[in-house]
N, C-alpha and C positions, 0 to 999 in steps of 0.2 A: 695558881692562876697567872703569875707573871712570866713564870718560865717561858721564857718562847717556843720552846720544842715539844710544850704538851699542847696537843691539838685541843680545840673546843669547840662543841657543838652546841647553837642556841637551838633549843625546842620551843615554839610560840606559833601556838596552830597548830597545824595536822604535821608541816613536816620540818624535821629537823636541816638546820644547814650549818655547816664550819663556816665559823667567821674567824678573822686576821686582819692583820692591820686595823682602820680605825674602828672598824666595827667592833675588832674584839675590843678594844680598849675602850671603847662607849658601854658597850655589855657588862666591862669589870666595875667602870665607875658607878653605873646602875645597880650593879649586886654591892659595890662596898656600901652604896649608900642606903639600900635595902638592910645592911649588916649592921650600920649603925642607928637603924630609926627613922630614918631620914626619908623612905620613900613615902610616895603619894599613896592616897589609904588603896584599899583590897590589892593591892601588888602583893606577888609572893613569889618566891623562889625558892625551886628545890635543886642542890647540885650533886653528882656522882663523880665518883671518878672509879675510871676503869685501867687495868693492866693488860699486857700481853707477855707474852713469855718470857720477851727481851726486857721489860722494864720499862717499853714506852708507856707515857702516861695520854690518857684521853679523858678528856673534863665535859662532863653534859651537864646544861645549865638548861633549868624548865623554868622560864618564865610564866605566867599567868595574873590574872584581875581578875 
């Protein structure tokens, strides 16, 4: 999730969008603290990660309440 060359898509609603810069880095702080306990109650996240043939990485983060 820190690497900066792996894209990431936030899912929250119907449609997903790549976020970068501070957005991803608001996103990450959200999931570690999701990771640690720390979130506000019914928050939940599910993350994937996907490959292409080259070995780029692409991270989909589905937030939900």
């Amino acid at each position: 999730m820190v690497q900066p060359d792996v894209r990431v898509l936030h899912r929250y609603g119907m449609h997903p969008t790549e976020v970068s810069g501070a957005e991803r880095q608001a996103l990450l702080a959200r999931v570690e603290q999701f990771l640690e306990g720390h979130a506000p109650p019914m928050s939940a996240f599910d993350l994937a990660e996907f490959r292409d043939e080259g070995r780029a990485v692409m991270l989909v983060v589905e937030e939900s309440c």
